[in-house]
C-alpha positions in Angstrom: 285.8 66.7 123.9 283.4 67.1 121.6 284.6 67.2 117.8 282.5 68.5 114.9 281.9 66.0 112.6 283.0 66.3 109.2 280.9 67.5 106.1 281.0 65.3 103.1 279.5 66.1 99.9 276.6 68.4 99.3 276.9 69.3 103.1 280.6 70.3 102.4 280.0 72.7 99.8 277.2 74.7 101.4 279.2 74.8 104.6 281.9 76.3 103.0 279.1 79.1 101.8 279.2 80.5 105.4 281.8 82.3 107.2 284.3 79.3 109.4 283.9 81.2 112.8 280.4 82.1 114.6 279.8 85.8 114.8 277.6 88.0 116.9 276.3 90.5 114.8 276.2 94.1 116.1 273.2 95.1 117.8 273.8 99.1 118.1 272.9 99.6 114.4 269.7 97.1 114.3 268.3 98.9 117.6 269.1 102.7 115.6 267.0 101.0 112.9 263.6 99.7 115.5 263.8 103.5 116.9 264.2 105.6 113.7 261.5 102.9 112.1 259.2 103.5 115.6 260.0 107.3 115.3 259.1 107.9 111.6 256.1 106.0 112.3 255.0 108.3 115.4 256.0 111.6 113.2 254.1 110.4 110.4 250.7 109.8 113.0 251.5 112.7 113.8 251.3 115.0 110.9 248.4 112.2 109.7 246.7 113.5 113.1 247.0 117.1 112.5 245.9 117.1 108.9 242.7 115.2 109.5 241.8 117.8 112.4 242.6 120.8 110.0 240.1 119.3 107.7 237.2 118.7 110.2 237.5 122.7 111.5 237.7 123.7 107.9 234.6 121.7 107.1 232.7 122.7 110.1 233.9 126.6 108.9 232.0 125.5 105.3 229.0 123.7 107.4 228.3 127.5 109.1 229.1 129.2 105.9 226.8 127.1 103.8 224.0 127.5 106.8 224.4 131.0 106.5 223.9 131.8 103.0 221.1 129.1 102.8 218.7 131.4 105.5 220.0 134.5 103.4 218.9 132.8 100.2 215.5 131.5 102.3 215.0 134.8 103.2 215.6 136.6 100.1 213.5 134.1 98.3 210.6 135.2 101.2 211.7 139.2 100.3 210.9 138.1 96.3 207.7 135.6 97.1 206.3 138.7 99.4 206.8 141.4 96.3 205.4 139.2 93.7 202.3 138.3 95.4 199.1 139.1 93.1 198.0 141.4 96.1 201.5 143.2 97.1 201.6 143.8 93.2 198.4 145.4 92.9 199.0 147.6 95.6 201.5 148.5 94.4 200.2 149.3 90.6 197.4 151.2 92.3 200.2 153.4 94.4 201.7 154.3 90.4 198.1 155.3 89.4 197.7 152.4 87.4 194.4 150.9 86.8 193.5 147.4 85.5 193.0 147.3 82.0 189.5 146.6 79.9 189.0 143.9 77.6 191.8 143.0 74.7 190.8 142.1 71.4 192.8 139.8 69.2 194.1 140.0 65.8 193.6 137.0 63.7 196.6 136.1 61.5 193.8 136.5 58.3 193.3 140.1 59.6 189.9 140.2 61.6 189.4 141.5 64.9 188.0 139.3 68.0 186.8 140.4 70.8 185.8 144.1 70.9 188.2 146.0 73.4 187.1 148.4 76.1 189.1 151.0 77.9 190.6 150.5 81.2 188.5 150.5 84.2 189.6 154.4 84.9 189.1 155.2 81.8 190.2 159.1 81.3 190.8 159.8 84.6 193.9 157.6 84.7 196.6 160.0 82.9 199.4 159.2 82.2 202.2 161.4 84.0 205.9 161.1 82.7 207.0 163.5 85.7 207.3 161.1 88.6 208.5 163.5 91.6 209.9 161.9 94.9 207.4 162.2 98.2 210.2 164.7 99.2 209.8 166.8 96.4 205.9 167.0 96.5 206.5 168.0 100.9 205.5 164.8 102.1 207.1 162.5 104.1 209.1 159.8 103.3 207.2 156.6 102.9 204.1 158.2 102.1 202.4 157.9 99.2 201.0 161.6 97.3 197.5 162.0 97.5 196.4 161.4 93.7 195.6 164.3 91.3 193.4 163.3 88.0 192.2 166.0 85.9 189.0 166.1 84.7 187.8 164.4 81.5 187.4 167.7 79.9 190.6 169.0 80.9 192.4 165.8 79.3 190.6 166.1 76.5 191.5 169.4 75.5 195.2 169.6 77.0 197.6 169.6 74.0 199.9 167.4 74.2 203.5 168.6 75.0 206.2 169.5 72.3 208.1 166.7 73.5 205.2 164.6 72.8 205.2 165.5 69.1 206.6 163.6 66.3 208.7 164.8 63.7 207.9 165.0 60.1 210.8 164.2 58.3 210.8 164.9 54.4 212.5 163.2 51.9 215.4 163.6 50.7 216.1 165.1 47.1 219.6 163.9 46.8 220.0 160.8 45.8 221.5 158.4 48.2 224.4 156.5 46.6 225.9 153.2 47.8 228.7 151.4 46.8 227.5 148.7 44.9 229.0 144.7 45.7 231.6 143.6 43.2 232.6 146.5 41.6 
């Protein structure tokens, strides 16, 4: 029969370190550990799984959104390009009754005029009218422009202007106006 040998020493002491008898160690709680560690680890995949697809439908909800709104903003830029053209803007001066104006003349800063002004291009026939009506009001259609009136020359010339027109004359006043004075 086989006999251990004995331990002298340095040997001795670390063998007495360790438990005398050989044990099996229990293998139920080390395989609970491997599954909850393998389960955890699936769980967490998982949830990691279902958070990253969340985020690519809520980016490709964004992508459409900010698709959208850029063609709206294209096309309301096109809307504002189309109204501010030089021609769409003189049409629509002319449908006001405006007329392009004559030559300006400057004021120097020493006082002296440059330039020597002219009137507009429609000169008196181009009144000025504060009563804008709607094309309803006037019996036309919708849409339609009214057929322009312009007085004559003479007719301008000698129309008073309106009392709301005139300017008041104020006077003024014989009291003496009397402020408090800082300080006092």
């Amino acid at each position: 029969m086989s006999r251990k040998p004995e331990l002298r020493g340095r040997a001795a002491r670390l063998a007495r370190l360790f438990p005398a008898g050989a044990r099996q160690a229990a293998r139920a709680p080390f395989v609970l550990l491997v599954v909850l560690l393998l389960g955890g680890g699936l769980i967490g995949l998982l949830v990691l799984n279902s958070a990253l697809s969340e985020g690519a439908f809520r980016l490709d909800d964004i992508q459409k959104e900010t698709k959208a709104l850029t063609d709206e903003e294209q096309s309301l830029q096109r809307d504002i390009d189309a109204y501010s053209a030089p021609d769409a803007l003189q049409r629509r001066a002319l449908e006001l009754g405006m007329v392009p104006g004559g030559d300006p003349a400057f004021l120097n800063p020493d006082g002296t005029v440059k330039g020597v002004p002219s009137p507009a291009a429609g000169g008196q026939g181009a009144a000025y009218n504060p009563l804008v009506l709607a094309p309803e009001a006037l019996g036309g259609e919708p849409g339609t422009p009214p057929a322009p009136t312009t007085p004559s020359p003479e007719a301008t010339l000698t129309t008073p202007a309106p009392a709301s027109y005139a300017v008041p004359q104020y006077a003024p006043s014989a009291q003496p106006s009397t402020y408090p004075t800082p300080g006092r």
